[in-house]
N, C-alpha and C positions, 0 to 999 in steps of 0.2 A: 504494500500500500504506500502509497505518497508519503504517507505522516510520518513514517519511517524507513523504510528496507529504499526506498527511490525507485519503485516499480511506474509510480506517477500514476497509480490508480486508486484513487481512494478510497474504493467498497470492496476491494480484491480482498478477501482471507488467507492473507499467509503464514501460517501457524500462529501459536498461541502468543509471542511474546511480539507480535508486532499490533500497532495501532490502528484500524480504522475508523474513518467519519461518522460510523455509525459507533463506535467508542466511544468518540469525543462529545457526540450529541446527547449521547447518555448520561455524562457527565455535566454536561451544562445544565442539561432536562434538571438531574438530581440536584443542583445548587442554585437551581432558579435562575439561571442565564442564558445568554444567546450562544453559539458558537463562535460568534466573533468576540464575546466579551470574554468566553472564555480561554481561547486564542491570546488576546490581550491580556491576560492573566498568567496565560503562563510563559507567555515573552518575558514578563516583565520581573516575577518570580526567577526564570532564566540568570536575568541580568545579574538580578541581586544573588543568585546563590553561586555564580561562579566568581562575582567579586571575593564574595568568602572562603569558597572551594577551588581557587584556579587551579589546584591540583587533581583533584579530579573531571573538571573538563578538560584536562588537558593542555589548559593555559598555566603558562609559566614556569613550564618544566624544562629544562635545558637538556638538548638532542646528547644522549650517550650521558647523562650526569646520574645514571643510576637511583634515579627517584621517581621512575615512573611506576606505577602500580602493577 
């Protein structure tokens, strides 16, 4: 599905641990939001938890410094 694996389809079922549009709508349905607010929710959750986490996204880790996970 789009929302994750980059197949660009975003109702395709491709096993359990990947995300589609009908996931995300599910989600929104259950917090009382739109898909796009919920979207905007988690951009922005994004932003802030790799401020805190750049090591687990991946940012700020130095190529070969033996600190990546």
């Amino acid at each position: 599905m789009c929302l994750t694996c980059g197949c660009m389809d975003a109702h395709l079922e491709m096993g359990e641990a990947n995300i589609t549009y009908e996931d995300l709508k599910k989600a929104a349905d259950e917090n009382g939001r739109s898909v796009e607010e919920t979207m905007d929710i988690f951009e922005r959750t994004k932003a802030k938890d790799q401020a805190r986490h750049a090591q687990e996204w991946g940012k700020g880790v130095a190529v070969g410094s033996g600190d990546r996970p």
